[in-house]
C-alpha positions in Angstrom: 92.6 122.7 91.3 91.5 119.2 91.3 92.6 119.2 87.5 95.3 120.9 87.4 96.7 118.3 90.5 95.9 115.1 87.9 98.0 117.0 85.5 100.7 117.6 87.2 100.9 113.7 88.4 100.8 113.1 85.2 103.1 115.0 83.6 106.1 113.7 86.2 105.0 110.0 85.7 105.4 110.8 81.5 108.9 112.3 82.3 109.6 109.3 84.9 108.8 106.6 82.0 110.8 108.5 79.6 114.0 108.4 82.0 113.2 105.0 82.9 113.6 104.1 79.3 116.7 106.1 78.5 118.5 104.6 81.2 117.2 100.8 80.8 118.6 100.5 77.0 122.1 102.0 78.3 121.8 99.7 81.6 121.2 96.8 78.8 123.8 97.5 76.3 126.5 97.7 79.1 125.4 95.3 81.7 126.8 92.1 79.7 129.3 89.2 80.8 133.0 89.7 80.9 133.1 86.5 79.4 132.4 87.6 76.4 133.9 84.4 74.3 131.4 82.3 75.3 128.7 84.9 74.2 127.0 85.2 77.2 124.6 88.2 77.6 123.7 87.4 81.3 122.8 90.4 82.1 124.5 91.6 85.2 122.8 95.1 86.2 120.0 97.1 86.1 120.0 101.4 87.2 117.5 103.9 86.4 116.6 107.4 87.8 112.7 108.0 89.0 110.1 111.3 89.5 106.8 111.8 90.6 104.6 114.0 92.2 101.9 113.2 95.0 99.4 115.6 97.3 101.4 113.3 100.3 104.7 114.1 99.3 104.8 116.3 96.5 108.0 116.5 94.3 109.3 112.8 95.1 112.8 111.8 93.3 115.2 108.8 93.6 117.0 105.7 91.6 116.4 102.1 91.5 120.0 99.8 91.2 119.1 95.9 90.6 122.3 93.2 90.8 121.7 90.0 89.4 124.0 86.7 90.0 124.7 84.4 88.1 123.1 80.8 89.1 125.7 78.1 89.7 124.6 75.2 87.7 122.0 75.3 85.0 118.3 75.7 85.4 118.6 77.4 88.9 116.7 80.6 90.0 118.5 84.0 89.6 119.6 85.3 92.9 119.5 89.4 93.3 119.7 92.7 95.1 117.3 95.7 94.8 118.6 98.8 96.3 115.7 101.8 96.2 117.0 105.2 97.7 114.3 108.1 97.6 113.8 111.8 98.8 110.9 114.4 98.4 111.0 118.1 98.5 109.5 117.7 102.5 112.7 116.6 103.4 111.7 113.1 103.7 114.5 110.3 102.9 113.9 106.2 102.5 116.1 103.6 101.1 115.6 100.0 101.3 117.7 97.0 100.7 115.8 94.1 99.3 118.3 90.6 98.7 116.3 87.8 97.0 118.8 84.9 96.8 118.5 81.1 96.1 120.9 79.0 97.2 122.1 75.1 97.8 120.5 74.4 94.5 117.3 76.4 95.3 116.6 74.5 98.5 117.0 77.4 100.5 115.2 80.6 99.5 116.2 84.2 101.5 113.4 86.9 100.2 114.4 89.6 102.8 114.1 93.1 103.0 115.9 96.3 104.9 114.5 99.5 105.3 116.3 103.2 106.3 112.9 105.8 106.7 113.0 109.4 107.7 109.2 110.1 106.9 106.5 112.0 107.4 103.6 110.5 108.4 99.8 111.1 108.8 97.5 110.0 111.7 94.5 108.4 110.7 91.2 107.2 112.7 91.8 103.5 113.1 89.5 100.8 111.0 87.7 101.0 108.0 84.8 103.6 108.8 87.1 106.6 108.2 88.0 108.9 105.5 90.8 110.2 104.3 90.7 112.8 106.6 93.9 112.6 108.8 93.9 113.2 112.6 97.4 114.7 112.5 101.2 114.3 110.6 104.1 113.3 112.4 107.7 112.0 112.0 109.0 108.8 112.3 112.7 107.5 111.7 112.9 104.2 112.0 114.5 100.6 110.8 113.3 97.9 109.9 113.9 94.1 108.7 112.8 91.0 107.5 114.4 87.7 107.0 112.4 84.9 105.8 113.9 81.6 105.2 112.5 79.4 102.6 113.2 76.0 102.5 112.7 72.2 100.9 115.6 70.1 102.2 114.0 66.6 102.2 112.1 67.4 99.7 112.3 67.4 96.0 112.2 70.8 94.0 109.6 68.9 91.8 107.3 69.4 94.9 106.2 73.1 95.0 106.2 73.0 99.2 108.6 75.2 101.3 108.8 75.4 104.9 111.2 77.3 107.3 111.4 80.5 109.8 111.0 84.2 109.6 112.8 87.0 111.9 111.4 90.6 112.0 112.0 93.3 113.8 112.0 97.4 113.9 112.9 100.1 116.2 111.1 103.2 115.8 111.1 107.1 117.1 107.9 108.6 116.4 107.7 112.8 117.1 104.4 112.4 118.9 103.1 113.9 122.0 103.2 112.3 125.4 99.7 111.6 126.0 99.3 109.8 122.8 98.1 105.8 123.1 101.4 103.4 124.2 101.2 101.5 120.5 101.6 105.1 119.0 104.9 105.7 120.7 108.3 105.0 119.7 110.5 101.8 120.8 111.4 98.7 119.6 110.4 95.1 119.1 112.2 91.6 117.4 110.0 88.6 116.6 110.5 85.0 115.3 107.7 82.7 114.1 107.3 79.9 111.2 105.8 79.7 107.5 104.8 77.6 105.0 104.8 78.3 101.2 103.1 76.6 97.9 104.6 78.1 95.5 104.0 77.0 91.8 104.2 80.2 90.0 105.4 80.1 86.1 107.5 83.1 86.7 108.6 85.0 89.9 108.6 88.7 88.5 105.6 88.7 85.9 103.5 85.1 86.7 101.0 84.4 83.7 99.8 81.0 85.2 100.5 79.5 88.1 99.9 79.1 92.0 101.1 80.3 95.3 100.1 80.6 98.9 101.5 81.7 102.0 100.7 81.8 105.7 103.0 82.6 108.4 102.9 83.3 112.2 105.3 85.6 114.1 105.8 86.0 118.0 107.1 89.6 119.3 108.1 91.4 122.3 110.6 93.9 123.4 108.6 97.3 124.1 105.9 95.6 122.8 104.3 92.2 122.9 101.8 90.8 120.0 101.7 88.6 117.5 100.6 88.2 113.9 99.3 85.9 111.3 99.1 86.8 107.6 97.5 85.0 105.0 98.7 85.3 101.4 96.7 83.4 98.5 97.1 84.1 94.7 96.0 82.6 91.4 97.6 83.3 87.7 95.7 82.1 84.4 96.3 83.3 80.6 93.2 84.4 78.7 93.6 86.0 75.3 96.1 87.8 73.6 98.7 87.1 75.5 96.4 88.5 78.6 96.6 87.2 81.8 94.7 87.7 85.1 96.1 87.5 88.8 93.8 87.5 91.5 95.0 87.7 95.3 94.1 87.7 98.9 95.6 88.7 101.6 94.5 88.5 105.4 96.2 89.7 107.9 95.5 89.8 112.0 97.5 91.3 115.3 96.8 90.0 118.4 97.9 91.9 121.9 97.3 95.0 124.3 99.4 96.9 122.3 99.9 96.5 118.8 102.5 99.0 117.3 100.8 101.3 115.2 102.8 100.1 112.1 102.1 96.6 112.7 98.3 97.0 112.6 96.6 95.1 109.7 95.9 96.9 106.3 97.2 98.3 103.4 100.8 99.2 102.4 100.1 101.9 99.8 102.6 100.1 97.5 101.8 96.6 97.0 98.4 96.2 99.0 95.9 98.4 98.2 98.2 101.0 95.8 97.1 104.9 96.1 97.0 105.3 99.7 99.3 106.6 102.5 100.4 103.8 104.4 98.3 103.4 108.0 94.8 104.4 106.6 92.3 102.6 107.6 94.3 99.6 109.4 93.2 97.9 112.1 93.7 94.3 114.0 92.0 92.2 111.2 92.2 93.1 107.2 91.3 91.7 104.5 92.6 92.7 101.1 91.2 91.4 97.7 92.7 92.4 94.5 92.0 91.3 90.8 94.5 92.5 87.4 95.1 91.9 83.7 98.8 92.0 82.9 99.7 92.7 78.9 102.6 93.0 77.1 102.5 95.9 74.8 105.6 96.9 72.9 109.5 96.5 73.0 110.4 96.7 76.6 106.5 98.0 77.6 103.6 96.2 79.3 100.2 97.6 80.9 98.1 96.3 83.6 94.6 97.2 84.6 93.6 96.4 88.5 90.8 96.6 91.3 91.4 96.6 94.3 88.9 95.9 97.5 89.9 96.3 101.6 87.9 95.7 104.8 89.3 95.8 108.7 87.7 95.8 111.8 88.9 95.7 115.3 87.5 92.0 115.5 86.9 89.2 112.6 83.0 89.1 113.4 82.6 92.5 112.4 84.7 92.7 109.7 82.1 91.8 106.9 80.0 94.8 107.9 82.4 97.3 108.1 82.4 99.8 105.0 84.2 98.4 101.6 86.7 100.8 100.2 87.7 99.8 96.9 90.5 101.0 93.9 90.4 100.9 90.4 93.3 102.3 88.4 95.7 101.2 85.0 99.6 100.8 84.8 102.6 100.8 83.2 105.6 98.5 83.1 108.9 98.7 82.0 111.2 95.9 81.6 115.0 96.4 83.6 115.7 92.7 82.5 114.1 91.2 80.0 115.2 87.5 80.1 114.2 87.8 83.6 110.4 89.8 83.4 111.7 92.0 86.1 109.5 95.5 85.8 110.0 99.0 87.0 106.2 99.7 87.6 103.8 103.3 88.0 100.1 102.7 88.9 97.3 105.5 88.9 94.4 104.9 91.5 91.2 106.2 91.5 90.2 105.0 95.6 86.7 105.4 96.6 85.9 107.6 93.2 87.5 110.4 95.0 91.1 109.9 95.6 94.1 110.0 92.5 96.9 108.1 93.9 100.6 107.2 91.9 103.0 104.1 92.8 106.2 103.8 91.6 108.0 100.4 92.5 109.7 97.5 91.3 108.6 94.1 90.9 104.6 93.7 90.3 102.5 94.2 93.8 101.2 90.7 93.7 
């Protein structure tokens, strides 16, 4: 059975890539400038179709539609708009609105992100010591956003410092029972905080060298009252080949009598800690490291191999001897806009030598 589940994964991730590829050479060849005197190929658009097939979600289907702006002097960032919509034969539906836009000359950077979710869910012992063993499934529908705001005004772009405010916020009905813990119950909550950013990548989408650092503090209250601080550290460096290595870490803590179960620290299944349902093994502290070699390959194709390492604990002085649960897997990529290194991406996970999870997403998880 175990077989024949691997199989199965990975005959839908071979039918997703072929898509993928079918409709990014049609999304190239038509996505080119009006202007067409000047014989400018900016590319304008990127749309593709995606399958897969997990044990969480089983037959899992949707499209991935990327706008890109043109800058408005020379030498500026490219502003742009991912739009993900998603469904899965368990009647589950998610889209997600993701604006990444540079503006006043790049001194003022807006990463945000929206999200629609009608999901199901699994319950999962809190912290680290557990398995993957869930308690229960629920629903949840729920939205939820985040607006960062980037900036450098009084400083030079030369400098790689950016400073500025974040708002976040969610509101949330979960299909859980009465007598369930108050941060396991629906509501909502808004919060504002401050963060500061090095940032000295080479490249936003596929980084080969390069720097960048995070940390940012949010206050929230409405149904609930907490706050959080996340760390976010990573380092780029070529090798060989044209090989490169990113390594990352991200730490994450929530502070308060009752800390909405979505907002407990740990991994997303996406971009921290890939293979896993999202909520396992979260707690108030996390720590996440993660180490991978990035190659490009052929034509519009690159691969990556990763590792991937998580603790939590309910307090930071027991978080080095909870239990370690780790990831190893490889990846694909598939370039949507090549000038631009912006990837369409599927990772397989092998978690805890046990576990075979698949991650389809765009842009690389760190």
């Amino acid at each position: 059975m175990f077989a024949i589940l691997i199989h199965m994964k990975l005959f839908f991730t071979i039918i997703m890539c072929l898509v993928l590829t079918v409709f990014a050479r049609a999304a190239d060849s038509t996505a080119v400038s009006s202007d067409s005197a000047d014989n400018d190929n900016f590319q304008r658009f990127s749309v593709l179709p995606f399958g897969a097939y997990t044990e969480e979600t089983k037959i899992q289907y949707g499209a991935v539609f990327v706008l890109f702006f043109r800058p408005f002097q020379e030498g500026e960032n490219i502003s742009s708009m991912d739009f993900i919509a998603r469904g899965t034969t368990r009647g589950q539906f998610q889209f997600q609105y993701a604006p990444n836009l540079w503006l006043f000359g790049d001194h003022l950077h807006i990463p945000a992100k929206l999200n629609l979710n009608k999901w199901q869910y699994s319950l999962f012992e809190r912290g680290a010591r557990g398995d993957f063993d869930r308690i229960d499934e629920y629903k949840s529908s729920f939205v939820y956003g985040k607006i960062p705001f980037e900036m450098n005004f009084g400083i030079s772009n030369n400098i790689p410092l950016r400073y500025g405010v974040v708002l976040e916020g969610e509101a949330r009905d979960n299909e859980l029972g009465s007598d369930i813990p108050k941060n396991y119950q629906d509501g909502f909550y808004l919060g504002g905080g401050y963060l500061l950013v090095l940032d000295k990548k080479d490249n936003d989408n596929w980084p080969t060298k390069g720097y960048y650092a995070s940390f940012e503090e949010i206050f929230f209250g409405g149904d609930f009252s907490y706050h959080t601080e996340t760390l976010d550290a990573r380092f780029y460096a070529p090798l060989f080949w044209e090989t490169s290595i990113a390594l990352g870490l991200y730490a994450k803590q929530s502070r308060g009598d009752n800390v909405p179960l979505g907002c407990l620290a740990g991994p997303d299944g996406t971009k921290r800690f890939r293979g896993v349902e999202s909520g396992i093994w979260s707690d108030t502290q996390a720590l996440i490291w993660q180490m991978e070699f990035r190659r490009p390959l052929f034509w519009r194709f690159a691969g990556v191999i990763f590792g991937e390492a998580l603790q939590s604990a309910p307090y930071f002085s027991e978080l080095f001897r909870r239990q370690v649960h780790y990831a190893v897997g490889f990846g694909g990529r598939l370039a949507l806009n090549k000038s631009e290194k912006l990837h369409a991406r599927g990772d397989l996970s092998l978690v805890d030598g046990k576990h075979i999870g698949i991650t389809i997403d765009l842009r690389e998880s760190f």
